[in-house]
C-alpha positions in Angstrom: 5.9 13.5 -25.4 3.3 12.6 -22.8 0.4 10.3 -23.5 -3.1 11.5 -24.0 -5.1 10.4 -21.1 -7.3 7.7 -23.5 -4.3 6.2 -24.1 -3.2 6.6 -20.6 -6.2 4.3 -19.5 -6.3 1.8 -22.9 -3.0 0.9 -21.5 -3.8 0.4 -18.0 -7.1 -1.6 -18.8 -4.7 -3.8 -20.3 -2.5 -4.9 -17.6 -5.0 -4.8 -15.2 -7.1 -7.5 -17.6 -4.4 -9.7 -17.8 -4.0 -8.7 -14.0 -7.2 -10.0 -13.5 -6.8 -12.9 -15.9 -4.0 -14.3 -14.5 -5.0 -14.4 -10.9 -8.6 -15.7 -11.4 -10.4 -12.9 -10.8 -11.8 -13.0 -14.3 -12.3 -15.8 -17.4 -11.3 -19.5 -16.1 -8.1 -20.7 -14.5 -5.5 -18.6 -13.4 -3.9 -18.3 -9.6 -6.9 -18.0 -7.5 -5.1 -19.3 -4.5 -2.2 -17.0 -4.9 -2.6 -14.1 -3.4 -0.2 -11.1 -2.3 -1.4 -8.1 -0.2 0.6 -5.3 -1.1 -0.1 -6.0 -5.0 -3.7 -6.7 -4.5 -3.8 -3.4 -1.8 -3.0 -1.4 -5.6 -4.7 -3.5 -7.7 -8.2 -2.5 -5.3 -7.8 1.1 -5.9 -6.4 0.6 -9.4 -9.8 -1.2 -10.2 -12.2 1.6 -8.4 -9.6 4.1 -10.5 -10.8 2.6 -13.7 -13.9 2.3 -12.9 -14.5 6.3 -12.5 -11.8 7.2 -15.6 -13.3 4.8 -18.3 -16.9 3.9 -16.8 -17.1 0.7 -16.8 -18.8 -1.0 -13.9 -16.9 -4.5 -14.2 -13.9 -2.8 -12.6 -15.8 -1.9 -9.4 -17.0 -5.4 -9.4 -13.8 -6.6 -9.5 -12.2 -4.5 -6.7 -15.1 -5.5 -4.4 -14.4 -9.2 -5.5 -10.3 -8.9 -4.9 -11.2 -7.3 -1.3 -13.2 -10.6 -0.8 -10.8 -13.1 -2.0 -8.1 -11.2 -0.2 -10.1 -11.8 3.2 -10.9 -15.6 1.9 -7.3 -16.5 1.4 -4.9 -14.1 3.6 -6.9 -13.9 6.2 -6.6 -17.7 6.9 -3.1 -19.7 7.6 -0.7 -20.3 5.4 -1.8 -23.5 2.7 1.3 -25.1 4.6 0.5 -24.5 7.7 -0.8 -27.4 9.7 -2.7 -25.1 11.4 -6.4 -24.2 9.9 -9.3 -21.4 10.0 -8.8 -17.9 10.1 -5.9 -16.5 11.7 -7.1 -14.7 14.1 -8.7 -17.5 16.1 -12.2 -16.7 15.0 -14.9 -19.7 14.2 -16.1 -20.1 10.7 -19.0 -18.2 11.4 -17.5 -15.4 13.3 -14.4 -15.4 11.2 -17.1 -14.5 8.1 -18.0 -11.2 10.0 -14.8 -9.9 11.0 -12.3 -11.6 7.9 -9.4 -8.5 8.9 -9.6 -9.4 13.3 -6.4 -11.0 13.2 -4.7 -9.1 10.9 -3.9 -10.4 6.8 -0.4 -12.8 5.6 1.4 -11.1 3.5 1.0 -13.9 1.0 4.6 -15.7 0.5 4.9 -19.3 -1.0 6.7 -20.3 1.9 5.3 -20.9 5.5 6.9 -19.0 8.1 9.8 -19.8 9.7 9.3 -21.6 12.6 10.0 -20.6 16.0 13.4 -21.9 16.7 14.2 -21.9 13.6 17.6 -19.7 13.2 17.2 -16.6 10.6 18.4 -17.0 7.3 17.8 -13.2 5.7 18.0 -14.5 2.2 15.1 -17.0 2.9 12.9 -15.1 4.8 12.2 -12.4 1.4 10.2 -15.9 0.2 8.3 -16.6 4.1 4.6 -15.9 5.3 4.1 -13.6 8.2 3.0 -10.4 8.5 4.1 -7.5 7.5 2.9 -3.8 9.2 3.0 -1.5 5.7 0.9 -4.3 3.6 -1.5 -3.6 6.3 -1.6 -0.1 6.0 -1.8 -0.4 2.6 -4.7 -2.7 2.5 -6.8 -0.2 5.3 -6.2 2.6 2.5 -7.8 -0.1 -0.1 -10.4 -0.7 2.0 -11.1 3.0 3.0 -11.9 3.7 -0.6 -13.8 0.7 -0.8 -16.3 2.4 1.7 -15.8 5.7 -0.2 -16.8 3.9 -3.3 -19.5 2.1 -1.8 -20.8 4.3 1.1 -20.7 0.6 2.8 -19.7 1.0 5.9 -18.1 -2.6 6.6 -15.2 -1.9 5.0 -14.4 1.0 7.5 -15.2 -1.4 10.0 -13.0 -4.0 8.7 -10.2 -1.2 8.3 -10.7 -1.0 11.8 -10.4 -4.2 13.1 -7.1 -4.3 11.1 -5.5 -1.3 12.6 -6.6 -3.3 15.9 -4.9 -6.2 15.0 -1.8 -4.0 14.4 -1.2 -3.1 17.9 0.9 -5.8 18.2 3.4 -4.8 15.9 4.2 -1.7 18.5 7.6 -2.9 21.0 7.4 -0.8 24.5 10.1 -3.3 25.6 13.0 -0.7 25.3 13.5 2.7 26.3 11.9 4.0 23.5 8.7 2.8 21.4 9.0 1.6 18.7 7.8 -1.4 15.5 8.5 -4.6 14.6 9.1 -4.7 11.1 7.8 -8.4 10.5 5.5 -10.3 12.4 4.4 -13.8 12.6 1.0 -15.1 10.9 -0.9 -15.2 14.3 0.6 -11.8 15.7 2.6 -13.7 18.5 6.1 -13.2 18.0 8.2 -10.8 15.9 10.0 -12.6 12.9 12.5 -9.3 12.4 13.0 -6.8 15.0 14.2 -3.4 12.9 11.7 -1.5 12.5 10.6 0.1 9.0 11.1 3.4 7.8 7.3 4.6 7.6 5.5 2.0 9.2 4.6 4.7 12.0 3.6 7.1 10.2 1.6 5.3 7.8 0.0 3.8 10.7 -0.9 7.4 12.5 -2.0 8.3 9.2 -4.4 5.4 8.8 -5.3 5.7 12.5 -6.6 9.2 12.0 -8.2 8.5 8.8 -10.2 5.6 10.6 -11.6 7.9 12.8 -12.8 10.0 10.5 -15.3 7.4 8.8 -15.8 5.2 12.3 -16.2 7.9 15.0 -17.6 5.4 17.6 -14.4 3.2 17.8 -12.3 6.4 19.4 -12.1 4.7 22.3 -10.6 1.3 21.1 -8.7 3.6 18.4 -6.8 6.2 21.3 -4.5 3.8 22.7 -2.6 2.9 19.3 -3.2 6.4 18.2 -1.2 7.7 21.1 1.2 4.5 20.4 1.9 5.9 17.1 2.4 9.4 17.8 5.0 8.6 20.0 6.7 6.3 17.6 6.6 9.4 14.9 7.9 12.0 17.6 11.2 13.0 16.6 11.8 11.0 13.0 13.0 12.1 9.6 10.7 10.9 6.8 13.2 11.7 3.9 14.0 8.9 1.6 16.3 8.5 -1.6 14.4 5.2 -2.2 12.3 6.0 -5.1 9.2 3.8 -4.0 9.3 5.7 -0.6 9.3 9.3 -2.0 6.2 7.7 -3.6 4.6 6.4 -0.1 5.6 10.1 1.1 3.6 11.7 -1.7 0.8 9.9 -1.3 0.8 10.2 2.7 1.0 14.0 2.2 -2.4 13.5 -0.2 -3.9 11.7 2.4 -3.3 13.9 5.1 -4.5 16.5 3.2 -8.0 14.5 3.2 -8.1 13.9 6.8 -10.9 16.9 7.9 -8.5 18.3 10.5 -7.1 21.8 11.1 -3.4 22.2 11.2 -2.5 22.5 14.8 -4.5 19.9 15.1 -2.0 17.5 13.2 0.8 16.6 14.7 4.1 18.5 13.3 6.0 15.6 12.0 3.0 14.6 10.2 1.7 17.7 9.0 2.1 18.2 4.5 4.5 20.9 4.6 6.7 18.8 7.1 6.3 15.6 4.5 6.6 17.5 1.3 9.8 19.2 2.6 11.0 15.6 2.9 9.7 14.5 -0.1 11.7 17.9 -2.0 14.7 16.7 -0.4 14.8 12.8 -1.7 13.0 13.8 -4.9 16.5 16.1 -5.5 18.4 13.0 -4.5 16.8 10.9 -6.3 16.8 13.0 -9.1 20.7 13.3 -9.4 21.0 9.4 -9.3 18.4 8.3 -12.0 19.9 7.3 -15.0 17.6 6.9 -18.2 20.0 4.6 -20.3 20.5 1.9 -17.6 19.0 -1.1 -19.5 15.7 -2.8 -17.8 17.9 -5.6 -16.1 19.2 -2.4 -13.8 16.0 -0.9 -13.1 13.0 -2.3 -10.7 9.3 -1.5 -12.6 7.4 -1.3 -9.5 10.3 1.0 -7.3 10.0 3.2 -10.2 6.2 3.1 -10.5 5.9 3.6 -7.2 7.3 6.9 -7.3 5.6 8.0 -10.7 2.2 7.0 -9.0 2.7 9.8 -6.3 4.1 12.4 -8.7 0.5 11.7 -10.3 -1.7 12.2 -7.2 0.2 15.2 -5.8 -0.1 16.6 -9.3 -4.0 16.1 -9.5 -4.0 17.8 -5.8 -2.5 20.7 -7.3 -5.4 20.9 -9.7 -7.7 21.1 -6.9 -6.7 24.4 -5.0 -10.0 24.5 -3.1 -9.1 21.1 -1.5 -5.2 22.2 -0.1 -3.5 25.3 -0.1 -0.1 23.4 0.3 2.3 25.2 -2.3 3.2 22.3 -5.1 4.7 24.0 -7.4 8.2 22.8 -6.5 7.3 19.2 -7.8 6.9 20.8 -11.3 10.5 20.3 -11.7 10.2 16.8 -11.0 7.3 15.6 -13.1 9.8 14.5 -16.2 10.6 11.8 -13.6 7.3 9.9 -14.2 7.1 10.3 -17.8 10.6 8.7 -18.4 9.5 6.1 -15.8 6.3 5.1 -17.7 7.0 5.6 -21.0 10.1 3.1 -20.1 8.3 0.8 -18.8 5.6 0.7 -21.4 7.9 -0.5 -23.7 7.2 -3.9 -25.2 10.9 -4.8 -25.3 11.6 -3.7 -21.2 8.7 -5.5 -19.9 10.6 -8.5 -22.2 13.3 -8.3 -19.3 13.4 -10.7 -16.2 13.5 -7.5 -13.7 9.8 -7.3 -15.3 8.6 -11.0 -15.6 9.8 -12.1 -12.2 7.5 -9.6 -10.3 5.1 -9.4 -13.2 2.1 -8.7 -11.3 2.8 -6.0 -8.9 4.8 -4.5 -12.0 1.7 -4.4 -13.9 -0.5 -3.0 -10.7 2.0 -0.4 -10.2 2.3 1.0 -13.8 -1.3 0.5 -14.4 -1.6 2.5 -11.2 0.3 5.3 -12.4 -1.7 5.6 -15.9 -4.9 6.1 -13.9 -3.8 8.0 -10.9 -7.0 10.2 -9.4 
């Protein structure tokens, strides 16, 4: 039976307390120095999330805090790293002002791997660097930070990101396309293959940047136009389950982005993404199995995909906002019940598929609950 929406959020306050406990963002001790982008990138709009459903102002605080520590630690080299200051070559002072101008680590415990160093693919899960989709995901954290805030820094700062992102874009071939990891400092590309929707999130977060900073079109065009042609030609559809959720959420925030239809270009537009969505979600849906025990499942793969299933389902709520037809995802929604209410579970989030990535497990389930 599917929770009440009081106990939805009592649930989520939870993790994300303990969240917060754990990584020094609240009470005394706790990881301060460890930060991760993509779990903090959900933690941020998990915070302003829980703010608005269960009005409490200490959860805005701490998203605005987590976007500043984020900048303090990620946006500097690696603790390991002989080199010092902020990565993108700024001074102190200058660094300060623009914290996202070279980009953000991803926030591994190991340094990078060096430059001649040969590639080990096991060992380079655990390295620093750079990756293109944590960036996109922290511009859509910090978007909603200027929502939230009506501050317009954080736009600015979004900016400067998707700047620093250029880099990731390859016109060395005969055909455009994205590194998939970079090093810390942007120079050199630490793996080559290029990620499924690392374009399109980009394009997406290009366009949306506009929107909210009109006056950077200029410096925005060129990787705007570097993007498009990147998308032109690609299938989005997915049987991952933490990509159908990326997909969902892209078609909710294209759906935001104050453009007419022909405007958008065709491989980005929502029908084009939900009708990709529809076709992994049925995928997906055939391969799910309920009974494997929590050491076969992946919490935050899972919650990624319930997390989307919530936001399309709240767009559906708001005709007025989308006349995109959503019913076809009715069929679907049983997927994030079973995936929460298994993962709520005392006795599954006992398992080590749950304690080894305990914190973006928590983010992403907590994220789910509270889904706006």
């Amino acid at each position: 039976m599917p929770m009440e929406s009081k106990e939805r959020a009592g649930i989520a306050r939870k993790l994300m307390d303990d969240f917060a406990q754990r990584t020094g963002l609240s009470g005394k001790g706790g990881a301060t120095k460890e930060r991760y982008l993509w779990t903090d990138a959900f933690a941020v709009q998990t915070f302003f999330n829980l703010s608005r459903v269960c009005a409490v102002d200490v959860y805005r605080g701490l998203a605005l805090k987590l976007i500043d520590e984020v900048h303090q630690h990620l946006g500097r080299f690696h603790p390991l790293d002989i080199r010092k200051g902020w990565i993108s070559g700024l001074s102190e002072e200058q660094g300060q002002k623009h914290p996202t101008a070279g980009g953000l680590r991803i926030g591994k415990k190991l340094a990078e791997r060096k430059q001649n160093e040969p590639l080990n693919e096991r060992l380079e899960w655990e390295r620093d660097g750079q990756y293109f989709h944590y960036l996109t995901r922290w511009i859509q954290a910090l978007l909603q930070a200027e929502q939230e805030t009506n501050k317009k820094n954080y736009a600015t700062e979004a900016a400067e990101l998707l700047d620093a992102g250029r880099k990731f874009i390859d016109k060395t071939g005969s055909r455009i396309r994205m590194y998939w990891k970079m090093s810390i400092d942007l120079s050199r590309p630490l793996i080559n293959s290029m990620g499924a929707h690392d374009p399109l999130e980009g394009l997406i977060c290009a366009l949306s940047i506009l929107e909210r900073v009109p006056e950077k079109a200029s410096r925005l065009q060129p990787i705007i136009q570097d993007l498009k042609d990147c998308c032109r030609g690609l299938n989005w559809s997915t049987t991952d389950p933490l990509g159908i959720g990326g997909l969902l959420l892209n078609i909710n925030r294209v759906v935001a982005i104050d453009l007419k239809d022909d405007e958008l270009p065709e491989y980005i537009r929502p029908e084009k993404l939900l009708t990709d969505c529809l076709y992994g979600l049925e995928a997906y849906g055939q391969m799910h199995n309920p009974n494997l025990s929590a050491r076969q499942r992946l919490a935050f793969r899972e919650c990624g995909l319930s997390l989307g299933l919530r936001v399309l389902a709240r767009l559906k709520e708001k005709p007025k906002e989308s006349d995109l037809n959503l019913n076809k995802l009715d069929h679907f929604i049983y997927l994030a019940d079973e995936i929460e209410e298994f993962w709520i579970n005392p006795q599954n989030q006992n398992s080590s598929t749950w304690t080894e990535h305990l914190n973006i497990n928590a983010v992403s389930l907590a994220a789910s609950l509270v889904a706006t």
